[in-house]
SEGUMAR-396653 format. One record per residue (C-alpha): residue number from 0; y negated, z, x negated; residue in one letter. Coordinates in nm, 3 decimals. Layout:
BEGIN
- gumi  c2  c3  c1  gulo
- NUM  Y  Z  X  a
...
END
This chain:
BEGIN
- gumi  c2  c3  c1  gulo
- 0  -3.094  2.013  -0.969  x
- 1  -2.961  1.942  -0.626  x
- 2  -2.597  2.061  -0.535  x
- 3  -2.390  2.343  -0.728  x
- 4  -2.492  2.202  -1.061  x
- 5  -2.238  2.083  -1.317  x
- 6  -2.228  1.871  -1.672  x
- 7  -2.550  1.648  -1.682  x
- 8  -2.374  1.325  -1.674  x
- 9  -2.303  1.422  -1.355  x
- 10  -2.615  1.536  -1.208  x
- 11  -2.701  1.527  -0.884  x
- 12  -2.927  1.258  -0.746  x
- 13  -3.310  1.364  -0.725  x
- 14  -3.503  1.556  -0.451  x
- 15  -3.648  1.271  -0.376  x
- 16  -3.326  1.077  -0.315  x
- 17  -3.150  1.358  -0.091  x
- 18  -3.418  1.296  0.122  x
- 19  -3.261  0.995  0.235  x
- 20  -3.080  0.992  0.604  x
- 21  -2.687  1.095  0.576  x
- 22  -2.426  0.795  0.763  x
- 23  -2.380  0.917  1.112  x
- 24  -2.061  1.102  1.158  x
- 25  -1.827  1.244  1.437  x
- 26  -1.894  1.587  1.211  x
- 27  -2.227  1.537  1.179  x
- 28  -2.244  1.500  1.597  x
- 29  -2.028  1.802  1.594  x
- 30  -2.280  2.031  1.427  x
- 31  -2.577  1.856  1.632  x
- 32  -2.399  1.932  1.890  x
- 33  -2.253  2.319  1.815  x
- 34  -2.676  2.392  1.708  x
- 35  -2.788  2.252  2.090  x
- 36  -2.570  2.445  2.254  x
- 37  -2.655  2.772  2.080  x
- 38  -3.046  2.694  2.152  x
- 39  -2.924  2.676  2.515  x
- 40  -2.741  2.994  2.505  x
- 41  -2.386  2.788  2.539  x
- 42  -2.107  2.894  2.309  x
- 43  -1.937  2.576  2.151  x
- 44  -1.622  2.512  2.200  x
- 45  -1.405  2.643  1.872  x
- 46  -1.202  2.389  1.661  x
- 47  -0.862  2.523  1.697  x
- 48  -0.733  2.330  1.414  x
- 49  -0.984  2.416  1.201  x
- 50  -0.944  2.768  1.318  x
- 51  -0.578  2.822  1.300  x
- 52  -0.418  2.562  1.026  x
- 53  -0.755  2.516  0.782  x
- 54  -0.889  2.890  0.813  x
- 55  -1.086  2.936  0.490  x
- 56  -0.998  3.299  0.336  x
- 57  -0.827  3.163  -0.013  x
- 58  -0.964  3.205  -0.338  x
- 59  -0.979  2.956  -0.643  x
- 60  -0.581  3.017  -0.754  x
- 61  -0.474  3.003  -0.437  x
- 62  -0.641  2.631  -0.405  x
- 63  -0.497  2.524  -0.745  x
- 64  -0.123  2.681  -0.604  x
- 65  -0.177  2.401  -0.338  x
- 66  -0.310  2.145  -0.553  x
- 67  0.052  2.172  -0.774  x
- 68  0.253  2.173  -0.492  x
- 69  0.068  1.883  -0.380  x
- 70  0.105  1.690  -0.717  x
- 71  0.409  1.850  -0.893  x
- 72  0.706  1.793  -0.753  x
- 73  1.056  1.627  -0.776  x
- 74  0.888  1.243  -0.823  x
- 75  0.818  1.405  -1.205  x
- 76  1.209  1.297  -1.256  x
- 77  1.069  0.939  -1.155  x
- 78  0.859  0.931  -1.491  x
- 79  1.104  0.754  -1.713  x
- 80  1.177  0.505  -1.519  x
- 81  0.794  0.430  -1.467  x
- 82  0.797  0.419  -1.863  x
- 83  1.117  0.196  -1.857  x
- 84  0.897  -0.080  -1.701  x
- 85  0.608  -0.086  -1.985  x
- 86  0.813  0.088  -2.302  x
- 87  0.703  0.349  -2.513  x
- 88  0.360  0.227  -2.612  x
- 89  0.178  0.126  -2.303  x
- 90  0.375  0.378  -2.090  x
- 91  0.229  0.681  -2.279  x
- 92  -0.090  0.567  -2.277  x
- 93  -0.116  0.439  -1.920  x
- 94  0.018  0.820  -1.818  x
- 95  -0.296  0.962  -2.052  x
- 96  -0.475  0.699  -1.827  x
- 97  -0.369  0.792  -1.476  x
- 98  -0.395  1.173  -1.549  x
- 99  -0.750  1.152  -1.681  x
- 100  -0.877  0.914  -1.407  x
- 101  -0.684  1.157  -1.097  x
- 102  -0.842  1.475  -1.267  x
- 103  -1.172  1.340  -1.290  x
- 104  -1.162  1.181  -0.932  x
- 105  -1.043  1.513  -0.774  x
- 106  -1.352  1.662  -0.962  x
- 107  -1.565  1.410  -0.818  x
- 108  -1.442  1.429  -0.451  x
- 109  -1.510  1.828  -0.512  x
- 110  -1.851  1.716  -0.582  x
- 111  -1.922  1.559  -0.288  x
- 112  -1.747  1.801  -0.077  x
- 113  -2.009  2.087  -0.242  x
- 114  -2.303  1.832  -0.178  x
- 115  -2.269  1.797  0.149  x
- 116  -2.164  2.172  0.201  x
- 117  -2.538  2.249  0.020  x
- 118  -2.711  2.053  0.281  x
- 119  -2.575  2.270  0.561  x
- 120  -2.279  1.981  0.613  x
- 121  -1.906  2.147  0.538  x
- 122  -1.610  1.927  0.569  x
- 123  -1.283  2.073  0.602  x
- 124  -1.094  1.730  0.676  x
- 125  -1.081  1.377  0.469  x
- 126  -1.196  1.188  0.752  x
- 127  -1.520  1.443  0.805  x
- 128  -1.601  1.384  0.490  x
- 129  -1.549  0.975  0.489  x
- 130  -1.718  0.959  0.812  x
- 131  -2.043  1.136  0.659  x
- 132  -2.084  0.896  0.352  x
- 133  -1.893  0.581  0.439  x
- 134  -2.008  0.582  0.819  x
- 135  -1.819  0.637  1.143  x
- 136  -1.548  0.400  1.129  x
- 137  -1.411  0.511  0.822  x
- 138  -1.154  0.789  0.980  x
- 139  -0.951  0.559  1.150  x
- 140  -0.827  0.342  0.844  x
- 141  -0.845  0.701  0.647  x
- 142  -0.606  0.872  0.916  x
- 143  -0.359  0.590  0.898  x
- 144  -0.330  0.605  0.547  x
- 145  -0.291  1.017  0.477  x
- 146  -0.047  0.987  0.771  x
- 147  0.151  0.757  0.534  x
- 148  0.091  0.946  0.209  x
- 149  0.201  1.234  0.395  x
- 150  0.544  1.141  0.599  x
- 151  0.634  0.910  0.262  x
- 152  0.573  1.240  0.076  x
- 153  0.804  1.440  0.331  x
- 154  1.086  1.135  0.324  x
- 155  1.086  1.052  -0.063  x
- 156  1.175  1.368  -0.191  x
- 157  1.398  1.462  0.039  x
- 158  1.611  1.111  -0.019  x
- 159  1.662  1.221  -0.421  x
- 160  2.026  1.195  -0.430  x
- 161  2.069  1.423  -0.632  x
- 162  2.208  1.673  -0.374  x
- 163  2.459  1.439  -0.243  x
- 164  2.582  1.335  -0.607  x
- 165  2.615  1.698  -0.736  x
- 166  2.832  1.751  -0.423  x
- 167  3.049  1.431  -0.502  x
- 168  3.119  1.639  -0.841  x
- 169  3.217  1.940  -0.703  x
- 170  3.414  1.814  -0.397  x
- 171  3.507  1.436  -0.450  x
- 172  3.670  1.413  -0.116  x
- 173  3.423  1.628  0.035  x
- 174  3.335  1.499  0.432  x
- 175  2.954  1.571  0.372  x
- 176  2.702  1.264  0.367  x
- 177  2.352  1.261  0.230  x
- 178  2.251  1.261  0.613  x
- 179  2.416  1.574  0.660  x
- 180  2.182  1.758  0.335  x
- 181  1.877  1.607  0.531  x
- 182  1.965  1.744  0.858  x
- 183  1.990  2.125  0.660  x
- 184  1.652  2.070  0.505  x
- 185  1.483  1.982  0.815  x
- 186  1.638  2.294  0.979  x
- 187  1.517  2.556  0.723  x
- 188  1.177  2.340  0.732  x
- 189  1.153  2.329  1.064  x
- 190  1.177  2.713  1.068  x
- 191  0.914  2.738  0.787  x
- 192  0.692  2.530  0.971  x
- 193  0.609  2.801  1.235  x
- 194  0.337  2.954  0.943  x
- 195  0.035  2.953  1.147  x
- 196  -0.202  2.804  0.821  x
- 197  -0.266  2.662  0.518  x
- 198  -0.349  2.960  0.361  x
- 199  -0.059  3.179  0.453  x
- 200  0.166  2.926  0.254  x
- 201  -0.001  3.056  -0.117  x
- 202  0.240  3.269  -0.230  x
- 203  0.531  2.963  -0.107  x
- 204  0.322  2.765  -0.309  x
- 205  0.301  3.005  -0.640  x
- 206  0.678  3.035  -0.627  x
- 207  0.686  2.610  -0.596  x
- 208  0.489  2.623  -0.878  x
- 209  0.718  2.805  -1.108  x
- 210  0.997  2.606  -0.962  x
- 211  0.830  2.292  -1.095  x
- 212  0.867  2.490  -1.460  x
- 213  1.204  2.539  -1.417  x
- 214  1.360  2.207  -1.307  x
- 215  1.149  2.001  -1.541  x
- 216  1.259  2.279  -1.803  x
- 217  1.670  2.223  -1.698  x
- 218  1.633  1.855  -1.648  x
- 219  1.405  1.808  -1.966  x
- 220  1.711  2.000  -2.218  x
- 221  1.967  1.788  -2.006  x
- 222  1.867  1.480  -2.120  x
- 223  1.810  1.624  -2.487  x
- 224  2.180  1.703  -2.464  x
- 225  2.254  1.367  -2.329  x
- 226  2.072  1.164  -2.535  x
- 227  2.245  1.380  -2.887  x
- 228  2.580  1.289  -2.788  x
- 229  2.757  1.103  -3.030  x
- 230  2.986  0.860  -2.834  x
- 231  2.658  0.727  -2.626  x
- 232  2.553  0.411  -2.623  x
- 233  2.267  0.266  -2.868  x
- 234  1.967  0.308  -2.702  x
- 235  1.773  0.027  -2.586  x
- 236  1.396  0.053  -2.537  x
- 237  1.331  -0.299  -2.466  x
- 238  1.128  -0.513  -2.216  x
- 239  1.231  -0.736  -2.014  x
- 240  1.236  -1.167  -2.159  x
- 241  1.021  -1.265  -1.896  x
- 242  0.674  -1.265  -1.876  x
- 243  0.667  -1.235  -1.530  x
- 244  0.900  -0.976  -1.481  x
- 245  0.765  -0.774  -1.735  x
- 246  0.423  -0.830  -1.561  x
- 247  0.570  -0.741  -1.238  x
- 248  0.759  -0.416  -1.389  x
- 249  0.460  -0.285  -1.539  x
- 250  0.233  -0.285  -1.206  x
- 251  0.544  -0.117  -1.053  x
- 252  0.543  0.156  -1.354  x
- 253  0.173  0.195  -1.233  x
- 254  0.236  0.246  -0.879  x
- 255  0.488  0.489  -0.924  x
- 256  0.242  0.673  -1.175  x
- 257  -0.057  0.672  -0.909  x
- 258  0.191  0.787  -0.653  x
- 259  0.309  1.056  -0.851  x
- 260  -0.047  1.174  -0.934  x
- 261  -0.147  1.120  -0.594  x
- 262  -0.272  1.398  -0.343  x
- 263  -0.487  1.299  -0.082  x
- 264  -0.546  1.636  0.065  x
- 265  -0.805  1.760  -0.182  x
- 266  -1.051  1.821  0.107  x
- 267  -0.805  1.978  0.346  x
- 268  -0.719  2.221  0.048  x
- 269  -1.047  2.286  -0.051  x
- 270  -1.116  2.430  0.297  x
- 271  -0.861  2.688  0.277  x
- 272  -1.104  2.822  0.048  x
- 273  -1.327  3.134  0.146  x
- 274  -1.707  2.963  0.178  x
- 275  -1.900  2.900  -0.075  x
- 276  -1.606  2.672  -0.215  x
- 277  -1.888  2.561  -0.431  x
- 278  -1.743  2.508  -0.798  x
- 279  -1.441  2.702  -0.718  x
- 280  -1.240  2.291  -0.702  x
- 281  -1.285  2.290  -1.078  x
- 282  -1.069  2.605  -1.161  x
- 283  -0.838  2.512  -0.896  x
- 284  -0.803  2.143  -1.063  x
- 285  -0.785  2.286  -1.442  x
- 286  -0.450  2.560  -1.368  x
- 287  -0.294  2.247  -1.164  x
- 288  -0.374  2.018  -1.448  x
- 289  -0.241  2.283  -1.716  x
- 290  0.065  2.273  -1.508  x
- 291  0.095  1.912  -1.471  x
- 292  0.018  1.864  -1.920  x
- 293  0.403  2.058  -1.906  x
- 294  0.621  1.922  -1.605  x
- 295  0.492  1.573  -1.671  x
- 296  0.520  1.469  -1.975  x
- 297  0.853  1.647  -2.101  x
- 298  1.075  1.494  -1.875  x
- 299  0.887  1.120  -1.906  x
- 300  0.983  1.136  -2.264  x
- 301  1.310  1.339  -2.276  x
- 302  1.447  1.166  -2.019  x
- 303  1.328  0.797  -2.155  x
- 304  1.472  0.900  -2.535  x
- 305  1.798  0.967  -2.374  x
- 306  1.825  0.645  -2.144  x
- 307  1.596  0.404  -2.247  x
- 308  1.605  0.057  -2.049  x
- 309  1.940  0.181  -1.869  x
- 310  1.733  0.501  -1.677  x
- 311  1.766  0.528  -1.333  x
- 312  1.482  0.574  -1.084  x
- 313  1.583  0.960  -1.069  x
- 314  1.662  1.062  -1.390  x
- 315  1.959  1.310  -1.230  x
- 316  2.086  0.966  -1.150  x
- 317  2.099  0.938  -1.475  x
- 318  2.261  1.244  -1.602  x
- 319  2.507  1.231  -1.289  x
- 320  2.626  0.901  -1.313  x
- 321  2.864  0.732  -1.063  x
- 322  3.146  0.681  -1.305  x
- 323  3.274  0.929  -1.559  x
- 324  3.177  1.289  -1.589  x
- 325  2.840  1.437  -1.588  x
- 326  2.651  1.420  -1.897  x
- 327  2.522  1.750  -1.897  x
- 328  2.695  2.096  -1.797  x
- 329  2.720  2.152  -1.374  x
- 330  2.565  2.460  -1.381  x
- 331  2.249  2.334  -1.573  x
- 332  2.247  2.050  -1.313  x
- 333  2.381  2.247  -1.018  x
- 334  2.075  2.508  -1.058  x
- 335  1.833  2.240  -1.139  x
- 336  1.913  2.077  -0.788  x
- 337  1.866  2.419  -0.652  x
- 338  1.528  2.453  -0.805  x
- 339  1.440  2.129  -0.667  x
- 340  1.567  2.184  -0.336  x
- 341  1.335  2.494  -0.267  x
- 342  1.044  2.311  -0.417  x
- 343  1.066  2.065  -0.143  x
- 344  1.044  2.248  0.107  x
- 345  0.687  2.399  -0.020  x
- 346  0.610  1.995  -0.060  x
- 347  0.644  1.928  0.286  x
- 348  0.494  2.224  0.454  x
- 349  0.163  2.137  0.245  x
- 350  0.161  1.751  0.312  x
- 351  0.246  1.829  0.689  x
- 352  -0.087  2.087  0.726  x
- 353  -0.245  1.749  0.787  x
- 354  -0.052  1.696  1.065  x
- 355  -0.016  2.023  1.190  x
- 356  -0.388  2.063  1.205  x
- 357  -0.401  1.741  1.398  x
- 358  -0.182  1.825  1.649  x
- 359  -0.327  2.190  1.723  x
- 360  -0.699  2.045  1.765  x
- 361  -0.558  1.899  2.095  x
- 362  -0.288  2.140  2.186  x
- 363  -0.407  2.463  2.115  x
- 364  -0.661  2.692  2.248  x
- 365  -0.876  2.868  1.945  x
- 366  -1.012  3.111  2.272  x
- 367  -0.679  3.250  2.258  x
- 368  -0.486  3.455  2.003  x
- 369  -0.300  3.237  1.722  x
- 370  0.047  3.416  1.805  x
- 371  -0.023  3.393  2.233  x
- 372  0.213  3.240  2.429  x
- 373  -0.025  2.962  2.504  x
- 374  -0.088  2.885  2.122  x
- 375  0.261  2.964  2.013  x
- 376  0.451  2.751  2.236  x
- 377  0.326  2.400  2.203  x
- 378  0.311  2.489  1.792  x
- 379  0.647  2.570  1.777  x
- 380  0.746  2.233  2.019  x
- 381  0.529  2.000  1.798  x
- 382  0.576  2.063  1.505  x
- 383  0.940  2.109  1.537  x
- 384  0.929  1.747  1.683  x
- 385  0.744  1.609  1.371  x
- 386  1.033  1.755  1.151  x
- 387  1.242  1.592  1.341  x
- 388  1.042  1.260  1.328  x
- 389  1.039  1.307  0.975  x
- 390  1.410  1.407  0.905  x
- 391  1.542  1.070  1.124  x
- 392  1.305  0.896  0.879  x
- 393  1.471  1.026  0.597  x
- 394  1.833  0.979  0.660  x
- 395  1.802  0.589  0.790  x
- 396  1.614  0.499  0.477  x
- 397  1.796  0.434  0.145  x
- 398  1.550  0.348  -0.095  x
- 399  1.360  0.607  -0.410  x
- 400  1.184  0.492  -0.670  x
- 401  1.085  0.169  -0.425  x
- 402  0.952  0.402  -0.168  x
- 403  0.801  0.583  -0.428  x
- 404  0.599  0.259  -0.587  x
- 405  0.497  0.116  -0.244  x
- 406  0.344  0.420  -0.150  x
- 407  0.133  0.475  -0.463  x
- 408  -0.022  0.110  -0.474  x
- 409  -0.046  0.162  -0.066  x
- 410  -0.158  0.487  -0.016  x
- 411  -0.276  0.715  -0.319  x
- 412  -0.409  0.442  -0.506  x
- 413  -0.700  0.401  -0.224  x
- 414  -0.748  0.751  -0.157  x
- 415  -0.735  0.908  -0.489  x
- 416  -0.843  0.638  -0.732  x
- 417  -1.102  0.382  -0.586  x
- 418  -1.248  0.659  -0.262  x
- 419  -1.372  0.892  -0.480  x
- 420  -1.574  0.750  -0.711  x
- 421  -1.725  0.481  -0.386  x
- 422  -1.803  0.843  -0.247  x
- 423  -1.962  1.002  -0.512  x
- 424  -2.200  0.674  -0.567  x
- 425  -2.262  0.704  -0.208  x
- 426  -2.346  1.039  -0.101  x
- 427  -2.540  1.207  -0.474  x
- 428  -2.663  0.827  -0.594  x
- 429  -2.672  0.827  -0.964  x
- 430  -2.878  0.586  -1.103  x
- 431  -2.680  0.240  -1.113  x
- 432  -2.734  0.207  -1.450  x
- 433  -2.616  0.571  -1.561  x
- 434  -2.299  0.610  -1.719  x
- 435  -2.157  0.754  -1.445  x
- 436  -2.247  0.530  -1.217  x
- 437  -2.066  0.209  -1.420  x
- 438  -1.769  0.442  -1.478  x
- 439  -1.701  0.472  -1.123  x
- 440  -1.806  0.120  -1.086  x
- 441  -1.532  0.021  -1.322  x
- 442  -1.266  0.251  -1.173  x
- 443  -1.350  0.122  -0.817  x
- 444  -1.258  -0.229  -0.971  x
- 445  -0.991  -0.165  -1.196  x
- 446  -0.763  0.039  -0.983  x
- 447  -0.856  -0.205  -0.668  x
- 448  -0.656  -0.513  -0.900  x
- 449  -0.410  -0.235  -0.969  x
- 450  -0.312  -0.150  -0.651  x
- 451  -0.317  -0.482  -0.477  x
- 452  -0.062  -0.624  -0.773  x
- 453  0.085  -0.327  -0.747  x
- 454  0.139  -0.337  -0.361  x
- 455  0.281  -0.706  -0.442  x
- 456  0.507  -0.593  -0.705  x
- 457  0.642  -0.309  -0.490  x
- 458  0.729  -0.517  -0.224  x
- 459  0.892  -0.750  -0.415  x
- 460  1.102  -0.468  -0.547  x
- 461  1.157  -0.340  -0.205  x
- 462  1.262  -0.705  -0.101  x
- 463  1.488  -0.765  -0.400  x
- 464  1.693  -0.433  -0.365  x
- 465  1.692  -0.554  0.056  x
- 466  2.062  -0.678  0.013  x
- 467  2.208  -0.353  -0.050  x
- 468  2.011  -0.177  0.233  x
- 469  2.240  -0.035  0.521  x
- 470  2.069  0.245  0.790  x
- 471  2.195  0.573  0.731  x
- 472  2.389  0.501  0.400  x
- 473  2.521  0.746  0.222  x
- 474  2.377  0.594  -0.136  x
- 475  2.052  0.580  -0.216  x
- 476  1.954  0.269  -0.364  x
- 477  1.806  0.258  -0.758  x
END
């Protein structure tokens, strides 16, 4: 068998059929190139970015470190609202569904990425790898769409007013805005930005990874509390009376679940790993999915026992509300902001490697040290300047849990859900009437509908909450 081997289901496609001519790609030109130009005694030109930001040195826990920063993070505390829109019932299951679809996508991608890696072809970059199997054009759409999964990543998180509402509890008259928390995050970021690589952020990314335990731990026994209190209101689980908004809320509830699944850096992370990455994805995926079993489904439920129809699209929202006091005690909810706090700042370094690596294929020199001056000073310049970008971003915006759902039918959907499994049918060609084959088939067309109703039911959200929209408000709209 062809490839790095693996369950039979998903066997790789006959000698025979890897005979078959790869889609021309910008990578595959690269290494046509690199090859010529050794024959001629010509030493290639080094990829800087691939040098510097992907170098490949990390070992299986180190990649599943990155994947859980990449997955687990603050939009957890997004979960009950996502089960608000289809109840108890559908919303459970359709979380089962999501997680079991992102895992074994992931595992596919991996797949592909150890394919072509066996046939002398290793991609350290999405749009490498869609170039090879979908053909040359593919990168530009693909480039446009991590750059949005990325900055949305950055700018969601960081607008979870949770930060600014704590404050309001502590200092009511306080002169601070939410602006004004932004603006400190982007400072210590842009100072944490200055690690030269993907790899040197694995111990950041341990430490966000036990952070993830401990907020969704706090938050999780904060809504227990809440939702045992004896002068609270009945609960109300209920859907909405109309069909359409009930339709409309549960393609929402989707979105938000795909974006809160949703990586899109799988390849980029599986280059930090030390060659051959072959079957070291699948350990990575199985201690982030272990982590994600935990962080994910405690707070979904807690937090949608204790709230029901009436949950906000941050659950701190929830347990912080505007009028009367807190529902749980400020320390528990002052050190769970804390916890989320640092954990963002591991988010965004990881979703901005993308960028980063970008940026230092043109700017940098990979003749040159990493720490020259000639390295060091555009690096510091640029990426400070996409913080920057980022943090302006941020602060005009006012919307969560919309943000949130737009970019999950927009963004993740496509790149986690329907690429894939087109990828995997592509490049190792199972037969089309194997199992696998009509699984991916069905995926491809399932989560397709999904996204496009769910893009439309975003919007419309998006559009609805319009009328409360102000640039650079200090409240973040539900």
């Amino acid at each position: 068998m062809a490839g790095t081997g693996g369950s039979p289901l998903l066997r790789s496609p006959s000698p025979v059929m890897n005979t078959m001519p790869t889609p021309p790609s910008a990578a595959v030109f690269d290494v046509e190139a690199a090859s010529g130009a050794r024959r001629l005694g010509i030493k290639p030109a080094a990829d800087a970015g691939a040098a510097f930001v992907l170098e490949s040195k990390g070992k299986w826990w180190h990649a599943g470190f990155h994947l859980t920063t990449a997955i687990v993070g603050p939009t957890v505390l997004t979960l009950p609202y996502a089960l608000r829109g289809m109840g108890w019932a559908l919303g459970l299951v359709a979380l089962t569904a999501v997680a079991a679809v992102t895992f074994y996508a992931y595992y596919l991608m991996s797949r592909v990425l150890d394919h072509c890696e066996a046939h002398g072809r290793r991609h350290i970059r999405f749009r490498e790898l869609a170039a090879d199997v979908l053909g040359p054009h593919a990168p530009h759409l693909l480039l446009n769409v991590e750059d949005l999964d990325g900055c949305s990543t950055w700018w969601s998180p960081c607008k979870l007013p949770s930060t600014p509402i704590m404050y309001s509890d502590l200092a009511p008259n306080g002169p601070l805005k939410l602006y004004h928390f932004i603006i400190v995050v982007a400072v210590v970021l842009s100072l944490l930005s200055q690690l030269p690589s993907f790899h040197s952020l694995r111990y950041i990314n341990l430490g966000s990874l036990l952070l993830s335990f401990g907020y969704t731990i706090l938050v999780s026994a904060a809504c227990i509390r809440a939702g045992a209190l004896s002068d609270v209101p009945e609960k109300d689980y209920s859907l909405s009376s109309s069909n359409s908004e009930k339709t409309f809320n549960a393609f929402l509830s989707i979105s938000i679940l795909a974006s809160v699944f949703g990586n899109g850096i799988l390849p980029e992370i599986q280059a930090t790993l030390a060659p051959p990455a072959a079957g070291k994805m699948m350990k990575a995926l199985v201690l982030c999915y272990t982590v994600v079993l935990f962080t994910f489904y405690l707070p979904a439920i807690t937090g949608y026992w204790a709230f029901g129809s009436q949950v906000q699209s941050n659950v701190l929202q929830s347990l912080m509300p505007d009028k009367g006091p807190s529902l749980a005690p400020t320390w528990l909810l002052g050190l769970a902001v804390v916890l989320v706090l640092l954990q963002l700042l591991a988010i965004a370094l990881v979703y901005s490697q993308v960028a980063y690596e970008i940026m230092e294929k043109s700017s940098a020199d990979a003749a040159r040290g990493r720490f020259s001056r000639r390295n060091v000073a555009p690096r510091v310049a640029l990426r400070t300047a996409y913080v920057a970008a980022c943090a302006f971003v941020a602060a005009m915006l006012p919307f969560f849990g919309d943000i949130v759902g737009v970019v999950g039918a927009v963004g993740f959907i496509p790149l986690d859900f329907v690429l894939p499994v087109v990828m995997y049918n592509m490049a190792l060609a199972p037969p089309r009437r194997s199992p696998v084959y009509l699984a991916n088939v069905a995926i491809m067309v399932v989560f397709t509908g999904v996204g496009l109703i769910g893009a439309v039911a975003s919007v419309r959200k998006l559009v609805l909450d319009a009328g409360q929209f102000k640039l650079f408000s200090g409240n973040v709209v539900d």
